[in-house]
N, C-alpha and C positions, 0 to 999 in steps of 0.2 A: 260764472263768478266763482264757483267753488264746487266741488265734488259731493257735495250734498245731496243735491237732487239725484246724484247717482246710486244713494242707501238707501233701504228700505226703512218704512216707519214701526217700532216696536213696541206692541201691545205692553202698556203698561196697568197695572193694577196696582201700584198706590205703594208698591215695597220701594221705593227709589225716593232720593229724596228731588226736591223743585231745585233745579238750577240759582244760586250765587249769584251777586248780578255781577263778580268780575265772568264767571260763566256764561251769562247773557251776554255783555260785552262782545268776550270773543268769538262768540258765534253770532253774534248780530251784523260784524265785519264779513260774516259768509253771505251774507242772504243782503237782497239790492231794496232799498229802501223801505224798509219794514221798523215801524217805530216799535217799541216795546214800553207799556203802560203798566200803572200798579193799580188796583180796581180792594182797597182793604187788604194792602200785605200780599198779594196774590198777583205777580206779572204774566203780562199777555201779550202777545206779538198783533200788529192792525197794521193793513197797510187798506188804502184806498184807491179804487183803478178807477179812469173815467170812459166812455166811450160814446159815439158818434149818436148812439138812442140807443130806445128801450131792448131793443132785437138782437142788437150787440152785446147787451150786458147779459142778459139772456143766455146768449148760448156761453159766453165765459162761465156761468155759476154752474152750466150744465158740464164743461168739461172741469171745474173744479171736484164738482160732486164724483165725476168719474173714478179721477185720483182716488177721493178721497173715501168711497168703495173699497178701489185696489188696495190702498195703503189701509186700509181700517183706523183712519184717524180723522175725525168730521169737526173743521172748521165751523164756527156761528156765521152763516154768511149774511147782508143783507144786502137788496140792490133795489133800480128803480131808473126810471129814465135815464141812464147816460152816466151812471156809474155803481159799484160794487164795491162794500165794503165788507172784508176778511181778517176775522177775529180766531186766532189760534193760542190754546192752551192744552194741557194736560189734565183733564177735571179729576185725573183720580189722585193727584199731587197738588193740585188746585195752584198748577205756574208750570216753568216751560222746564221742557228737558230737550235732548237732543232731537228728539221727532218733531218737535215744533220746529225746530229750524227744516228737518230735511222738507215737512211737508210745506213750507214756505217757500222752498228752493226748489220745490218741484211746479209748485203753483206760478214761479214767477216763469219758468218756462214754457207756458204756456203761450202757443203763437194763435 
C-alpha cells in the first residue's frame, strides 16, 4: 500500500509535537484500514483482525510482538478466541506521529 513499512520506527522521547489531524489524514491513506480514535484530545490508531480460533490469533500477536521488539515501538494488543485487537500511539507525545503509521504498515504485512 505504501512505502511505510519500509521505515524504520523512531524512538521518540516526547521533544516532537502529536500529529494534526490533517497529519493523521494523510497518513491514514498509507496504511489499510486502520480507524484513528480520540480517547480525551489524545489520537490513536485501532484496527481489529479476526481469525479462524484461538491458535491463529495467537501466533499473529506473537509475530506482532516480534516487529515490535525490532522496531522498539509496542503496540496495546488485546486478543481472544478468533480475533486481535491493536492499539497504536506515541505515549511520550500522548497521539500519533509518523511511527505509528509505519509500525501499522508493517503490522498489516504480516502473512
Amino acid at each position: 500500500m505504501s512505502d511505510l513499512a519500509n521505515k524504520k520506527c523512531v524512538p521518540c522521547e516526547g521533544n516532537i509535537p502529536a500529529f494534526d489531524k490533517s497529519q493523521i489524514h494523510k497518513y491514514l491513506k498509507k496504511v489499510d484500514g486502520w480507524d484513528v480514535k480520540n480517547d480525551d484530545g489524545n489520537f490513536y490508531l485501532i484496527k481489529e483482525f479476526s481469525f479462524k480460533n484461538f491458535k491463529e490469533s495467537q501466533k499473529f500477536i506473537n509475530k506482532v510482538g516480534d516487529i515490535a521488539e525490532i522496531e522498539n515501538h509496542h503496540p496495546d494488543i488485546s486478543f481472544g478466541w478468533g480475533y486481535c485487537k491493536i492499539k497504536i500511539f506515541t505515549h511520550a507525545i500522548k497521539g500519533l506521529a509518523e511511527s505509528d503509521f509505519v509500525l501499522a504498515a508493517k503490522i498489516d504485512k504480516i502473512d
